[in-house]
C-alpha positions as CSV (number, residue, x, y, z in Angstrom):
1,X,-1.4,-13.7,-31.2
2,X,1.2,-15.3,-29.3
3,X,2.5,-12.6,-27.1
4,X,-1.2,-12.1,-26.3
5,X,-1.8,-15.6,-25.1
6,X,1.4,-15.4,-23.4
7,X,0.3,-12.2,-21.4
8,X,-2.9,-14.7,-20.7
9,X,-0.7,-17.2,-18.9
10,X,1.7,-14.6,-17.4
11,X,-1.8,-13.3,-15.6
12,X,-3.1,-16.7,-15.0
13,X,-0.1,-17.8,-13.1
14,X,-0.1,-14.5,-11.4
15,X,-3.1,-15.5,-10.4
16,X,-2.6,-19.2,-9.2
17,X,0.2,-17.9,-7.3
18,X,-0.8,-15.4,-5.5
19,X,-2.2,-17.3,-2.7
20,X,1.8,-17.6,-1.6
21,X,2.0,-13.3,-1.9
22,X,2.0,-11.4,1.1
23,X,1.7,-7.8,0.1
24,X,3.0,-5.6,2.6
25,X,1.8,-1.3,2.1
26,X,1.2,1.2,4.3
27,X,1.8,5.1,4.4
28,X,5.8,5.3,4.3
29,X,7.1,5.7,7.6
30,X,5.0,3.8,9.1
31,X,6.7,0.4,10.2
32,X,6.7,-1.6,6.3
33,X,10.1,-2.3,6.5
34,X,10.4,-3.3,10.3
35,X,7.0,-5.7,9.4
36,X,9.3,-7.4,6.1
37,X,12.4,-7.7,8.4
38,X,9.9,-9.8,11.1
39,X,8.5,-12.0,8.3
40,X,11.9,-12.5,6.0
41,X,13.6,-13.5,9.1
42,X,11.4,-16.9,9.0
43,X,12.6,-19.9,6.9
44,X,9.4,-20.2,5.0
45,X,9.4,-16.7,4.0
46,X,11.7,-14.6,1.0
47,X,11.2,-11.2,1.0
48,X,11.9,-8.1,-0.6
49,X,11.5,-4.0,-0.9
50,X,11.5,-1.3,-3.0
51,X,15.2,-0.8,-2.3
52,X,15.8,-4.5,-4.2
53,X,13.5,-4.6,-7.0
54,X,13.0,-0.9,-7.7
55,X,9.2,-0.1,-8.0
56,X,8.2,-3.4,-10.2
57,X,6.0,-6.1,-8.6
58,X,6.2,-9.4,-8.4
59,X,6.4,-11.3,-11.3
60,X,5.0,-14.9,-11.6
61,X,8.8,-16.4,-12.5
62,X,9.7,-14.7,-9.0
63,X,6.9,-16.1,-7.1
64,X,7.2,-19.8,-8.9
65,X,10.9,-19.9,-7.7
66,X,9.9,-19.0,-4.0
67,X,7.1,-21.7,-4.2
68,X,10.0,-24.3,-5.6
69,X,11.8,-23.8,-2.4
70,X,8.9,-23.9,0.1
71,X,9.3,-20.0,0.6
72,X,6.1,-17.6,1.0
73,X,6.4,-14.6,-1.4
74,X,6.9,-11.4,0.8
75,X,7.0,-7.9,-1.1
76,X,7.1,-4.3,0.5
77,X,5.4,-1.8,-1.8
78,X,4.2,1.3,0.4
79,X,4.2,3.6,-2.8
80,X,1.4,1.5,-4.1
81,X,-0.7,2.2,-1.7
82,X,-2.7,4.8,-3.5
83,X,-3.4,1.7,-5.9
84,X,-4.6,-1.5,-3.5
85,X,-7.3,-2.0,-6.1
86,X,-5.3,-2.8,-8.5
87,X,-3.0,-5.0,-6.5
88,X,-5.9,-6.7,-5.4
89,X,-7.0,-7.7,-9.3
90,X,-3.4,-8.5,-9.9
91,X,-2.9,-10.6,-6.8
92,X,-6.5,-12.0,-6.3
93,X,-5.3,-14.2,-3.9
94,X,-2.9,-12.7,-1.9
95,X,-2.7,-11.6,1.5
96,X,-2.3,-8.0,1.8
97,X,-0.9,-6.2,5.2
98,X,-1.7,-2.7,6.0
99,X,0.5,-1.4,8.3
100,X,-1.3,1.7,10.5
101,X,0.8,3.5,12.9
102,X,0.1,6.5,15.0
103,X,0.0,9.6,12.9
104,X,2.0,12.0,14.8
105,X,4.8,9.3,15.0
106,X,4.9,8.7,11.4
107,X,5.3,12.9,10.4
108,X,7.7,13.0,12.9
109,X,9.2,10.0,11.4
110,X,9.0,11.9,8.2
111,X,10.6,14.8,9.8
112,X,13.3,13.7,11.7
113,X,14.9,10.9,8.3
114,X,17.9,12.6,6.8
115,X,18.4,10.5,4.0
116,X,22.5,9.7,3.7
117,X,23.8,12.7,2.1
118,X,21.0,14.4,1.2
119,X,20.4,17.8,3.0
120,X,16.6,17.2,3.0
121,X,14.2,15.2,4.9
122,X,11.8,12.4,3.7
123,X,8.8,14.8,3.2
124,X,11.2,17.0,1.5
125,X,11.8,14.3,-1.1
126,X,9.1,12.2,-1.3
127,X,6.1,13.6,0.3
128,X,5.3,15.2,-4.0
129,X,5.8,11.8,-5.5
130,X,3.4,10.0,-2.9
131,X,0.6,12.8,-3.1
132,X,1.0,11.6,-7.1
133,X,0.6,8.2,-6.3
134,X,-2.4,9.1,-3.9
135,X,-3.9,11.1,-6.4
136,X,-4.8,8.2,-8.4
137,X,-6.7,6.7,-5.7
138,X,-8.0,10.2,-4.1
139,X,-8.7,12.8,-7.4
140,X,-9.4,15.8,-4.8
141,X,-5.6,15.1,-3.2
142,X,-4.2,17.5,-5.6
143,X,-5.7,20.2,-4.5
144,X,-4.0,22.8,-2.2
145,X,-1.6,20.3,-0.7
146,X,1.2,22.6,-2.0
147,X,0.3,25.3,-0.2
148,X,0.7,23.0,3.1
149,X,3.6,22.9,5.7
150,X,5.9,20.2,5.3
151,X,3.9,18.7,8.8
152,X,0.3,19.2,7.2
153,X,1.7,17.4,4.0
154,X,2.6,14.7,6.4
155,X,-0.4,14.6,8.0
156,X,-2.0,15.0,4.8
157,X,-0.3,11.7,3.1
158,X,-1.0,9.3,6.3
159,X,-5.1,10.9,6.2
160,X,-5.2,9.7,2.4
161,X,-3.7,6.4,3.4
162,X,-6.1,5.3,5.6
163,X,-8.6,6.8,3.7
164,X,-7.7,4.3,1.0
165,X,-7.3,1.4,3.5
166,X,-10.8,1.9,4.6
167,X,-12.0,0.8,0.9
Protein backbone atom coordinates (compact mmCIF):
# COMPACT_ATOMS: atom_id res chain seq x y z
CA UNK A 1 0.00 0.00 0.00
CA UNK A 2 2.76 2.29 0.51
CA UNK A 3 4.99 1.78 -2.38
CA UNK A 4 1.69 2.17 -4.37
CA UNK A 5 0.84 5.54 -2.97
CA UNK A 6 4.29 6.39 -3.36
CA UNK A 7 4.30 5.52 -7.20
CA UNK A 8 0.95 8.02 -6.96
CA UNK A 9 3.08 10.88 -5.82
CA UNK A 10 6.18 9.99 -7.90
CA UNK A 11 3.52 10.45 -11.02
CA UNK A 12 1.87 13.36 -9.51
CA UNK A 13 4.97 15.39 -9.19
CA UNK A 14 5.97 14.17 -12.54
CA UNK A 15 3.19 15.69 -13.51
CA UNK A 16 3.29 19.21 -11.63
CA UNK A 17 6.64 19.40 -12.94
CA UNK A 18 6.54 18.90 -16.19
CA UNK A 19 5.54 22.25 -17.26
CA UNK A 20 9.58 23.05 -16.63
CA UNK A 21 10.43 19.75 -19.25
CA UNK A 22 11.56 20.48 -22.53
CA UNK A 23 11.64 17.16 -24.29
CA UNK A 24 13.83 17.26 -27.20
CA UNK A 25 13.34 13.87 -30.09
CA UNK A 26 13.67 13.64 -33.41
CA UNK A 27 15.00 10.85 -35.94
CA UNK A 28 18.82 10.46 -34.79
CA UNK A 29 20.93 12.31 -36.92
CA UNK A 30 18.91 14.87 -37.32
CA UNK A 31 20.27 17.98 -35.22
CA UNK A 32 18.97 16.69 -31.26
CA UNK A 33 22.15 17.22 -29.98
CA UNK A 34 23.14 20.53 -31.81
CA UNK A 35 19.25 21.89 -30.54
CA UNK A 36 20.37 20.69 -26.47
CA UNK A 37 23.88 22.30 -26.95
CA UNK A 38 21.78 25.78 -28.10
CA UNK A 39 19.37 25.61 -25.14
CA UNK A 40 21.94 24.20 -22.22
CA UNK A 41 24.21 26.98 -23.17
CA UNK A 42 21.43 29.44 -21.45
CA UNK A 43 21.62 30.07 -17.64
CA UNK A 44 18.02 29.15 -17.13
CA UNK A 45 18.39 25.94 -18.83
CA UNK A 46 20.17 22.17 -17.48
CA UNK A 47 20.29 19.75 -19.92
CA UNK A 48 21.14 16.43 -20.62
CA UNK A 49 21.36 13.28 -23.39
CA UNK A 50 21.30 9.90 -23.75
CA UNK A 51 25.06 9.80 -23.45
CA UNK A 52 24.61 11.12 -19.53
CA UNK A 53 21.73 9.36 -18.19
CA UNK A 54 21.65 6.24 -20.38
CA UNK A 55 18.12 5.64 -21.81
CA UNK A 56 16.03 6.58 -18.39
CA UNK A 57 13.90 9.77 -18.35
CA UNK A 58 13.60 12.21 -16.19
CA UNK A 59 12.74 11.58 -12.86
CA UNK A 60 10.70 14.04 -10.61
CA UNK A 61 13.87 14.33 -7.92
CA UNK A 62 15.90 15.47 -11.20
CA UNK A 63 13.46 17.97 -12.38
CA UNK A 64 12.68 19.39 -8.59
CA UNK A 65 16.38 20.04 -8.24
CA UNK A 66 16.52 21.99 -11.66
CA UNK A 67 13.31 23.98 -10.52
CA UNK A 68 15.30 24.74 -6.98
CA UNK A 69 17.94 26.47 -8.96
CA UNK A 70 15.74 28.44 -11.43
CA UNK A 71 16.87 25.96 -14.35
CA UNK A 72 14.34 24.64 -17.16
CA UNK A 73 14.53 20.87 -17.42
CA UNK A 74 16.15 20.04 -20.86
CA UNK A 75 16.36 16.17 -21.87
CA UNK A 76 17.48 14.65 -25.42
CA UNK A 77 15.68 11.37 -26.06
CA UNK A 78 15.60 10.68 -29.95
CA UNK A 79 15.25 6.86 -29.26
CA UNK A 80 11.93 7.60 -27.79
CA UNK A 81 10.63 8.88 -30.54
CA UNK A 82 8.65 5.80 -31.62
CA UNK A 83 6.89 6.37 -28.13
CA UNK A 84 5.82 10.47 -27.97
CA UNK A 85 2.50 9.12 -26.72
CA UNK A 86 3.67 7.91 -23.92
CA UNK A 87 6.00 10.83 -23.17
CA UNK A 88 3.16 12.91 -23.57
CA UNK A 89 1.07 10.96 -20.55
CA UNK A 90 4.24 11.00 -18.62
CA UNK A 91 5.06 14.60 -19.11
CA UNK A 92 1.54 16.12 -19.60
CA UNK A 93 2.88 19.37 -19.44
CA UNK A 94 5.93 19.51 -21.03
CA UNK A 95 7.12 21.12 -24.05
CA UNK A 96 8.15 18.71 -26.58
CA UNK A 97 10.66 19.67 -29.65
CA UNK A 98 10.69 17.70 -32.78
CA UNK A 99 13.51 18.24 -34.58
CA UNK A 100 12.88 17.68 -38.71
CA UNK A 101 15.83 17.92 -40.89
CA UNK A 102 16.11 17.20 -44.55
CA UNK A 103 16.09 13.58 -45.22
CA UNK A 104 18.89 12.99 -47.57
CA UNK A 105 21.07 15.03 -45.07
CA UNK A 106 20.22 12.94 -42.15
CA UNK A 107 21.04 9.15 -44.19
CA UNK A 108 24.01 10.75 -45.23
CA UNK A 109 24.55 11.77 -41.81
CA UNK A 110 23.96 8.18 -40.97
CA UNK A 111 26.38 7.16 -43.54
CA UNK A 112 29.17 9.11 -43.31
CA UNK A 113 29.36 8.79 -38.64
CA UNK A 114 32.18 6.35 -37.88
CA UNK A 115 31.64 5.87 -34.39
CA UNK A 116 35.38 6.10 -32.45
CA UNK A 117 36.74 2.77 -33.00
CA UNK A 118 34.10 1.01 -34.36
CA UNK A 119 34.54 -0.15 -38.04
CA UNK A 120 30.88 0.42 -38.77
CA UNK A 121 28.61 3.30 -39.37
CA UNK A 122 25.58 4.64 -37.39
CA UNK A 123 22.96 2.71 -39.54
CA UNK A 124 25.23 -0.26 -39.17
CA UNK A 125 24.77 -0.08 -35.42
CA UNK A 126 21.77 1.46 -34.64
CA UNK A 127 19.48 1.67 -37.54
CA UNK A 128 17.95 -2.41 -35.93
CA UNK A 129 17.56 -1.02 -32.50
CA UNK A 130 15.58 2.21 -33.79
CA UNK A 131 13.34 0.12 -36.34
CA UNK A 132 12.45 -1.77 -32.65
CA UNK A 133 11.78 1.23 -31.06
CA UNK A 134 9.64 2.40 -34.21
CA UNK A 135 7.93 -0.71 -34.19
CA UNK A 136 6.08 0.01 -31.19
CA UNK A 137 4.66 3.08 -32.66
CA UNK A 138 4.38 1.72 -36.49
CA UNK A 139 3.35 -2.36 -36.17
CA UNK A 140 3.87 -2.78 -40.11
CA UNK A 141 7.74 -1.26 -39.61
CA UNK A 142 8.89 -4.72 -39.17
CA UNK A 143 8.17 -5.88 -42.18
CA UNK A 144 10.87 -6.27 -44.97
CA UNK A 145 13.02 -3.51 -43.61
CA UNK A 146 15.83 -6.17 -43.51
CA UNK A 147 15.89 -6.85 -46.76
CA UNK A 148 16.68 -2.98 -47.34
CA UNK A 149 20.04 -1.17 -48.19
CA UNK A 150 21.66 0.39 -45.50
CA UNK A 151 20.34 3.99 -47.38
CA UNK A 152 16.58 2.64 -47.73
CA UNK A 153 16.84 1.67 -43.91
CA UNK A 154 17.88 5.18 -43.48
CA UNK A 155 15.33 6.55 -45.38
CA UNK A 156 13.11 4.16 -43.93
CA UNK A 157 13.81 5.28 -40.09
CA UNK A 158 13.52 9.25 -40.88
CA UNK A 159 9.82 8.19 -43.06
CA UNK A 160 8.56 6.46 -39.70
CA UNK A 161 9.68 9.43 -37.76
CA UNK A 162 7.72 11.87 -39.22
CA UNK A 163 5.13 9.62 -39.61
CA UNK A 164 4.93 9.51 -35.83
CA UNK A 165 5.40 13.25 -35.48
CA UNK A 166 2.46 13.87 -37.55
CA UNK A 167 0.15 12.19 -34.69
Amino acid sequence: MVSEALQTARRCAKSILSGDLILITGCQRSGTTLLLLMLDAHSEVSGSDESEVGHRLPSARHMMLNRLRGNLTCWKQPEESGAIDTLREKYPHATCVWVVRNPLAVVSSMRRLQLDDWEDNWLGLYAEDEMRQLSRAHPEAELGWRDLSRVELGARIWRLNCEIMKK
